[in-house]
N, C-alpha and C positions, 0 to 999 in steps of 0.2 A: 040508505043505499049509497054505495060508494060513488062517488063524481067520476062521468068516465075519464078525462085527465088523468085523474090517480091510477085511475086502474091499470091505463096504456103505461104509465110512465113505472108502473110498477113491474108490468109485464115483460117491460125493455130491461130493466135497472136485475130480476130474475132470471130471462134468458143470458143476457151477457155475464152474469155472477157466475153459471153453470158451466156457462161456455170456458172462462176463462180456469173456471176451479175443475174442469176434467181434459184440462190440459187442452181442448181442441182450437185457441186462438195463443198466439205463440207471445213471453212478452216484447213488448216493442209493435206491435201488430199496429197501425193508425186504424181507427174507428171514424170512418167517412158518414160525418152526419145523415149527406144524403143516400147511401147504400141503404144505411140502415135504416131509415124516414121509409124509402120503398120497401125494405123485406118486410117490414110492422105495421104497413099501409096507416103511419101516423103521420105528423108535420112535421118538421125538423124541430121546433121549439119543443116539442114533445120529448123529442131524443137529447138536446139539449140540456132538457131538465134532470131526465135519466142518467146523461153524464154526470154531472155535475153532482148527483146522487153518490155515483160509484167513485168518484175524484174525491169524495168528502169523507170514504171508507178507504181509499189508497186505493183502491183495486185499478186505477188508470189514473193517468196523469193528462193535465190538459197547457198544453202549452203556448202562450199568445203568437196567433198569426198561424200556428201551423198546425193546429186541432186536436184531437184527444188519442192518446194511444195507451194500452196497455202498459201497466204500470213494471218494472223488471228491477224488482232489488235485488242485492247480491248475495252468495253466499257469504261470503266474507262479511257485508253490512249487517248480518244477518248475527253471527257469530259474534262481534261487536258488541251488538245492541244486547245479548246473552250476557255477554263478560262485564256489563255494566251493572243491566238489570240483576245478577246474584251478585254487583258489591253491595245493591243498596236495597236489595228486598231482604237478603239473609238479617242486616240488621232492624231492616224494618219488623220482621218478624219478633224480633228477642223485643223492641222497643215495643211491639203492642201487648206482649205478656203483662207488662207491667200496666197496664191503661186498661184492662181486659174489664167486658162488664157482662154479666146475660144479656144487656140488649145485645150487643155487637156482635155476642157470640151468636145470638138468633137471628140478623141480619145475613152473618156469612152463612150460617144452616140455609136459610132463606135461596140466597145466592146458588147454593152448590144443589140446591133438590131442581133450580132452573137449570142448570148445566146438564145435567142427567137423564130430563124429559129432551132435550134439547137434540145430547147425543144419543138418546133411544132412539127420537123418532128419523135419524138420519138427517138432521136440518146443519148442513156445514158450517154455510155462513152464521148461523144462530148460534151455535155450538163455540166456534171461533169466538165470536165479539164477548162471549158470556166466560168464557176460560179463561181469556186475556183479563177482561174486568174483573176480576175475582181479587188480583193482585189492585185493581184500581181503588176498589172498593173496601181492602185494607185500609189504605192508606186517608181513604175518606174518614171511614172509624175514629180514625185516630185524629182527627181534625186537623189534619194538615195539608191544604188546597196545595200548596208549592208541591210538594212528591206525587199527591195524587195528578197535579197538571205532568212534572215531570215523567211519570210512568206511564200514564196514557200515550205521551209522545212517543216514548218508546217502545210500548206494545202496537203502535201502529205502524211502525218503522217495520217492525217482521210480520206485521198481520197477513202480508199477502202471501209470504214464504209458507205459514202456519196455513191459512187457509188451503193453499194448495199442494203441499205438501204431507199433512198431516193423515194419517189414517184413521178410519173411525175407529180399532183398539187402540190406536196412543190416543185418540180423545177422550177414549172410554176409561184410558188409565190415569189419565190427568184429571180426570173431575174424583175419581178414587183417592189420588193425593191428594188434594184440596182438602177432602173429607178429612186425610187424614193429620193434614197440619192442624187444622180448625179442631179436632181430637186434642193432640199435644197444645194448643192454645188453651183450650179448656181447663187441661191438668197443669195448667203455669206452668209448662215444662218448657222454659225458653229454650235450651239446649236442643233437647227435641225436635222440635217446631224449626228452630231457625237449621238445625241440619237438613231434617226433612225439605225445605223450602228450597235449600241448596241441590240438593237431588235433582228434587222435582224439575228445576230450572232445565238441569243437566241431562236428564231426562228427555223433556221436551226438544229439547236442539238435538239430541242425537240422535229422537227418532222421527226428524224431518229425510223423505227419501226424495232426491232427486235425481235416481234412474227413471224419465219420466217417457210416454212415448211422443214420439217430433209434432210438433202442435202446428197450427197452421194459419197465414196470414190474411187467408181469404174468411171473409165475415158470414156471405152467403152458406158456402163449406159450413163451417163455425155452426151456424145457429142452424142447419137444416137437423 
């Protein structure tokens, strides 16, 4: 049986992810410990912990002396983090053709059949963290901790963007590409693969929408 701790700190770290991914907490919003200790009928350490959950996925920022708010990257940062991430995946890609093995390739099968159940059963955040890792979990393949640390950083730089902007058909198209790089990997077709991966990138960014409707800074509001 789960410890009730976990369960509240689950139930805060769930609410607030939902809250923030359908637009109804605005970013920049402060997250007042004790508002939200009363609307959860928990203890402040309890919300605490729950922050400190969502601050460790980027979805809020926690900043000393003046408390936790909603975390607000930018478009532009966002765009950035894109124009890096296709200089160093498109090679990463052509570089794992040559390294290719059936395990790795059953690894990333592995990977993308989790993507799929993920974005079937409508789970965002799930869906999110597992499409970002896909690119991370390349990079692991190929036994190289430096790319895999550095791509991680930078799939979390736009996770929030991706998270809340993302629709479930571009999620549903991105785990389709995946499939279909890991295809071209398959047939050593480094050309392939690493244009495909190029796409994909390109893909993903453009079909972030940010016509969003005006979200709101009240918590209460937020979580009712």
């Amino acid at each position: 049986m789960e410890p009730l701790e976990t369960s509240s700190t689950h139930v805060i770290v769930s609410a607030l992810t939902k809250a923030i991914v359908e637009h109804r907490l605005m970013p920049g919003s402060k997250l007042a410990e004790q508002k939200l200790a009363t609307h959860f009928g928990v203890s402040r350490t309890l919300v605490r912990q729950a922050l400190f959950q969502l601050s460790q996925n980027r979805l809020i920022r926690m900043e000393p002396a003046r408390g936790a708010f909603v975390a607000a990257p930018s478009t532009e940062e966002a765009k950035q983090v894109f124009a890096v991430r296709r200089m160093l995946e498109v090679q990463m890609t052509r570089e794992f053709v040559r390294d290719i093995t059936p395990t790795k390739l059953r690894a990333l099968k592995a990977h993308i059949k989790q993507e799929k159940q993920a974005v079937a059963q409508a789970d965002v955040s799930g869906r999110t963290e597992l499409l970002g890792d896909f690119h991370v979990r390349m990079a692991e393949l190929m036994g190289n901790p430096v790319l895999a640390q550095i791509l991680g950083d930078l799939i979390s730089r736009c996770a929030l963007i991706t998270l809340m902007y993302q629709s479930q058909n571009a999620a549903q198209h991105s785990a389709h590409e995946h499939e279909a790089i890991v295809e071209a990997l398959a047939q050593k077709d480094a050309d392939s693969a690493a244009r495909l991966m190029e796409e994909h990138l390109i893909f993903v960014e453009h079909s972030l929408h940010f016509d969003k409707k005006i979200p709101t800074h009240d918590i209460a509001l937020a979580l009712s």
